[in-house]
Steps between C-alpha positions, in 0.01 A plus 500: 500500500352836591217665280618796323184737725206436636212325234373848280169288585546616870625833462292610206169610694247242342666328288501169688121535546414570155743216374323265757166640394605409119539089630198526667303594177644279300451197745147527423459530084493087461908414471528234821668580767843258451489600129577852611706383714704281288538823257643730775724240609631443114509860451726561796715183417540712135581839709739349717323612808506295810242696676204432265675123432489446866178637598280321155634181593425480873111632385524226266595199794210714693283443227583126498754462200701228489837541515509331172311804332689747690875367462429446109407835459801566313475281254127447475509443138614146561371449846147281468349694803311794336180527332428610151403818629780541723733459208350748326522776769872419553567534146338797521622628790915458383337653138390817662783483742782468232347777262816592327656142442289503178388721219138360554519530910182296563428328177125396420575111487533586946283732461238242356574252690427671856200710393346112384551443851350800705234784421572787428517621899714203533732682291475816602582361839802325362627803286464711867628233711799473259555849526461537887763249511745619326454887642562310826814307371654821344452680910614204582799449332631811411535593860589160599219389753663186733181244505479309803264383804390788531310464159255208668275792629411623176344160392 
């Protein structure tokens, strides 16, 4: 498989630092660490892109995730290895991910049920982390980035 051009992150001048820059922020507004994690690894499972599957997961193992957590990602609805709060950012995060699969794209019963969860920065961080991901997974994706290896330096 060969990627389509080089990442628009790399040949855009800034983009990749302003992208990065976004994560940074958000890593820091109360959401912990593997939760964000586990959302930019669902998101990109949603998206189809390897890159962002690849790279989520392998911060996840660095982070100390079982493989448990990490291989049930999938289907973490009936997987026993996620918190409360977890479950409510993944529905969220395949909600805001899937906006036009239904006429009420995020409805408030998800909506509730993550904002009972975290404060309002802890959503904010979500909504943007959501977001970030899936700007990355449409670069990604629609110029066919090859994950690999190489993605272990990013992590």
């Amino acid at each position: 498989m060969q990627p389509r051009m080089k990442s628009p992150a790399w040949t855009v001048p800034g983009l990749r630092d302003s992208l990065l820059a976004i994560a940074k922020t958000t890593e820091n507004a109360g959401v912990p660490q593997a939760t964000l994690e586990l959302v930019h690894a669902r998101v990109g499972q949603i998206n189809g892109c390897s890159v962002c599957v690849d790279m989520h997961c392998r911060a996840l193992k660095k982070l100390g995730e079982s493989e448990a957590r990490i291989f049930a990602l999938p289907v973490w609805r009936e997987a026993p290895y996620y918190t409360d709060a977890e479950r409510a950012a993944l529905a969220f995060a395949e909600a805001a991910t899937r906006l036009s699969d239904r006429a009420d794209a995020v409805p408030e019963e998800v909506w509730k049920e993550v904002a009972g969860h975290f404060s309002e920065a802890g959503l904010a961080a979500l909504v943007t982390a959501i977001a970030a991901a899936n700007f990355w997974n449409r670069l990604n994706v629609s110029t066919r980035q090859v994950t690999g290896e190489w993605i272990a330096q990013y992590i």
